[in-house]
C-alpha positions in Angstrom: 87.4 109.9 96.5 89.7 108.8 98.9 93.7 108.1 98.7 93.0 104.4 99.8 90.6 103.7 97.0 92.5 105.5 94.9 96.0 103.0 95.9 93.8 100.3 94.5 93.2 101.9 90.9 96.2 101.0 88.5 98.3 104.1 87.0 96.1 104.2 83.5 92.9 104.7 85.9 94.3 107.0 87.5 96.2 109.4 85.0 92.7 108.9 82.8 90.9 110.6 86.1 93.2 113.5 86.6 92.7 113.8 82.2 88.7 114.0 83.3 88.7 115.8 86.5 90.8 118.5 84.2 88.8 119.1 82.0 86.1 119.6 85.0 87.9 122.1 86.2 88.2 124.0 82.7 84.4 123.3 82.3 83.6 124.7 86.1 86.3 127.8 85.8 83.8 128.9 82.4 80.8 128.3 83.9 82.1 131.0 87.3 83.0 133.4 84.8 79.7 133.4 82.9 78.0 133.2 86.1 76.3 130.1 85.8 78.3 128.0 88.5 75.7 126.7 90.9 78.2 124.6 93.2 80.3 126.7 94.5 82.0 124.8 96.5 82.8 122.1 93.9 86.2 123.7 91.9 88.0 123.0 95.4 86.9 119.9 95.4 87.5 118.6 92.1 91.3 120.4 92.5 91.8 118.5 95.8 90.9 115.6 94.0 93.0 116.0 91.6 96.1 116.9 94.0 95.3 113.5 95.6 95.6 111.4 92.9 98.4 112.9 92.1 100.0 112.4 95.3 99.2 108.6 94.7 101.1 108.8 91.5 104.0 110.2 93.0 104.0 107.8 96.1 104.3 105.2 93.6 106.8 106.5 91.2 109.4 107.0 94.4 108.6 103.2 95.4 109.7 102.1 92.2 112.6 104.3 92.2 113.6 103.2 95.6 113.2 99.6 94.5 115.3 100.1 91.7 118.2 101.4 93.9 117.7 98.1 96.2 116.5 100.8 99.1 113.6 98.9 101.4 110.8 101.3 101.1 108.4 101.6 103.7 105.3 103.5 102.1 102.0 104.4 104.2 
């Protein structure tokens, strides 16, 4: 997924997607270790999409912080 459709998800959404692509991760990390992984590629993937929504989450809790202070934020 990309970060600008992830901007358009509300916080719940997207805390609720990092809970599920988690628990992917757990799932894909047994399945290397008993050897049945078939996607190789697809740990890094899922990681990455996790870093990125959390990158989202964080772009958004320093807006509100800045806001709170009364600094103009100027966010990507």
């Amino acid at each position: 997924m990309k970060a600008r459709e992830l901007r358009i998800l509300d916080d719940v959404k997207l805390r609720s997607m990092i809970d599920d692509y988690q628990q992917e991760l757990f799932n894909l990390r047994f399945q290397k270790v008993t050897g049945k992984l078939t996607n190789i590629s697809r740990p890094r993937l899922v990681r990455r999409d996790i870093a990125r929504i959390q990158t989202v989450l964080r772009e958004r809790e320093i807006e509100r912080a800045m806001q709170e202070a009364g600094e103009e934020v100027d966010v990507g």
